[in-house]
N, C-alpha and C positions, 0 to 999 in steps of 0.2 A: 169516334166521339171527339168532339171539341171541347175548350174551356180554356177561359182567361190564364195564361201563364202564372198571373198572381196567384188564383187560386188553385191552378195546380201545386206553387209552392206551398200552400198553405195546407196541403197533404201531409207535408211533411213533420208541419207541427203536428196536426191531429196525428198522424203515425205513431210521433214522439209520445204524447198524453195515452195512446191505447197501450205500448207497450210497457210505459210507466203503469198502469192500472194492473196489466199482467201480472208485473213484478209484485206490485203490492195485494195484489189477492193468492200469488205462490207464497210469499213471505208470510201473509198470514194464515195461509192452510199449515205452512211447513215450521211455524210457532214449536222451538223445543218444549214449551209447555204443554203443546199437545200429547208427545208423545209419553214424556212425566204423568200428567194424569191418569194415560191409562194404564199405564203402568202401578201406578199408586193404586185406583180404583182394582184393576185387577187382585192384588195386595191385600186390600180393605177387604174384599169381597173373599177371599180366604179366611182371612183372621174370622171376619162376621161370622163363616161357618163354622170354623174349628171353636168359637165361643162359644155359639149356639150349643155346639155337642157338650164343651165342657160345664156351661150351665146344666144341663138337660141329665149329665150324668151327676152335679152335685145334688140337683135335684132326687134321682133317684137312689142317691146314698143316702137324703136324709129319711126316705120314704125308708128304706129299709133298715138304717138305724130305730128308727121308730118301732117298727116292727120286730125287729132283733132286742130292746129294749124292753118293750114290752112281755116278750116271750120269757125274758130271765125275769122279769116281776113275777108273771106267772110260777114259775118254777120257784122261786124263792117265797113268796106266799103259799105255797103247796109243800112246801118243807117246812115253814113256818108252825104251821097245823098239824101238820106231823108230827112235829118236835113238841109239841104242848100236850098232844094228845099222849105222846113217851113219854114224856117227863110228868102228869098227873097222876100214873098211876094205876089207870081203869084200866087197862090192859093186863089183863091175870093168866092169860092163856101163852105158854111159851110161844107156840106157832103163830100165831095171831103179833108177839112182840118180836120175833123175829123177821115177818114178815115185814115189818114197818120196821126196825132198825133198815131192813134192806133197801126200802123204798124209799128212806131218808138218805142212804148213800147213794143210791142210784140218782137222785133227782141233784145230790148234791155237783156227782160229777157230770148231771146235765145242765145245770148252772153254770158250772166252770167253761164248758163245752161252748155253751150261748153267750157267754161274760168276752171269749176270745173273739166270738164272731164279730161281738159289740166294740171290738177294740180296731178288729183288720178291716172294717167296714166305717168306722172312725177314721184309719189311719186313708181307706180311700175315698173319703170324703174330703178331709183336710188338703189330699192333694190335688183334688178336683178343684177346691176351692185355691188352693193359692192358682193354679192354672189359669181360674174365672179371671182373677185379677191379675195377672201378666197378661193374658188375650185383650181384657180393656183396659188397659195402660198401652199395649201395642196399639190396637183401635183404635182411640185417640190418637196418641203419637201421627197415626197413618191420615189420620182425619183431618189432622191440622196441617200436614203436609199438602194434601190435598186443597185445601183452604189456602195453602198461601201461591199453592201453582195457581191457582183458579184464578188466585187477584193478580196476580202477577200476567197469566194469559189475557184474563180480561183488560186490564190497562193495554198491553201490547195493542190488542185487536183495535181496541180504544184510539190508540193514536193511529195505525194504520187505517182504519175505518172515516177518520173527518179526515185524512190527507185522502183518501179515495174521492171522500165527499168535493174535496176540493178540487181536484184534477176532472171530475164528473163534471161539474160544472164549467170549466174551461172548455173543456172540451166541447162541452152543446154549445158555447159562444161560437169559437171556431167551426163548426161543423155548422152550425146555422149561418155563417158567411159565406159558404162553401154550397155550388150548386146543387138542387139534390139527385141531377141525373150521375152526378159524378161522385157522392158520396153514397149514391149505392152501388155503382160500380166498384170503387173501395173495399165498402164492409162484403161486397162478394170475393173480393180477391183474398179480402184479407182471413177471413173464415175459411176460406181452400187453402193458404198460404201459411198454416200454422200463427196467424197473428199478425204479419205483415203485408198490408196492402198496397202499400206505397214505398218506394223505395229511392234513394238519390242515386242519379248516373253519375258517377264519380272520376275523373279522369280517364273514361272508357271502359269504366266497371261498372256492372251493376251492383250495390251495397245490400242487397238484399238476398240474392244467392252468391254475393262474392264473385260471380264468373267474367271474367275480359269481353266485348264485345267485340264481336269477330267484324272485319272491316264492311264487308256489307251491310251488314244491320247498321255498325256508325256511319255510313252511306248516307242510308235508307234515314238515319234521323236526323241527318243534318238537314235531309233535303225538305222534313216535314215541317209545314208553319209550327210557328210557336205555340200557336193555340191547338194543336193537334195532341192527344192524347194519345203518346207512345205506350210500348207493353216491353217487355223485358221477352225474348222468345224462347230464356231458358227457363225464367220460371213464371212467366207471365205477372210479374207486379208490372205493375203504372212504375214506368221511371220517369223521375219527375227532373228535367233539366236547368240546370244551373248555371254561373260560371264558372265553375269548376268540373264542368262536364267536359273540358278537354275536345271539344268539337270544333 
């Protein structure tokens, strides 16, 4: 392949603006906010569940306070009756008033009985609830953290994104000066090439795999016109000559 010397050098711009572009789409995948957030969201997405259970369980404390509440009404309105029906009088039968003194102690120490459930079922409801509210105070806390990597990643991206914008644009100016048999010859080397397509011969190096050119190959390029489109034969980039190409 052939091509104007000029715009062989002018590879070497575009070279420059691809692997600046590189850099700045690795710098913004590799954003340490990225890794912060999921890390927080991981976090968040803990706490979320251990709230969830600790709501879930204050929930079913108050259900069975309720219940346990109720139960000692029961039993205390049933001794209530009891005790009125004792204390009137109409009971004339020893066995009949013994009966119901006994019924009015046994319900009494069923009372007592339901009154303690009423208290350790309080005592773990209270702790359920202060729980509630240490998991959404955490929550939060985790959520605003989250919130401020977000805006902090977002800005990031932000300014690497319109500097991408801008080197994109360079680049189609240069690359539309640049012929297109040779700037797809280019984007194929450079896509086999880990990124680099074009490379400067550099006082008898190649800058692109670093290796010395062995005297025949610098031979073989001296001997080729200017407008001849060399290759590198250790790694096949386009080496693009200069005057500093030591030839």
């Amino acid at each position: 392949m052939n091509a104007a010397p000029a715009d062989q050098i002018r590879l070497l711009d575009l070279q420059d603006l691809d692997v600046r572009l590189t850099q700045l789409a690795h710098k913004r995948q590799a954003l340490p906010e990225h890794a912060e957030i999921e890390s927080l969201t991981k976090d968040l997405t803990q706490l979320r569940d251990l709230l969830v259970a600790a709501t879930t369980e204050e929930s079913d404390c108050a259900r069975e306070q309720t219940k346990a509440e109720q139960d000692v009404d029961q039993v205390r309105q049933r001794a209530a009756r009891d005790q009125k029906r004792l204390d009137s009088g109409a009971i004339s039968s020893p066995k009949d008033l013994e009966s119901l003194q006994k019924e009015i102690a046994s319900l009494a120490k069923r009372q007592g009985d339901l009154e303690d459930v009423v208290l350790e079922v309080m005592e773990r409801r209270e702790s359920a609830q202060e729980r509630v509210t240490e998991l959404t105070e955490r929550v939060s806390s985790v959520q605003s953290k989250i919130d401020d990597a977000t805006a902090r990643r977002d800005a990031a991206t932000g300014d690497l994104d319109r500097e991408a914008a801008t080197v994109t644009k360079e680049r189609e100016v240069i690359a539309g000066s640049i012929p297109a048999d040779l700037i797809k010859l280019y984007d194929k080397v450079r896509v086999k090439q880990g990124g680099v397509g074009a490379a400067k011969l550099y006082q008898r190096r190649c800058e692109g795999c670093r290796l010395e050119l062995d005297i025949t190959e610098v031979n073989d390029i001296k001997a080729a016109s200017p407008d001849t489109v060399v290759r590198c034969e250790n790694c096949s980039r386009i080496l693009v000559r200069t005057a500093e190409s030591g030839l």
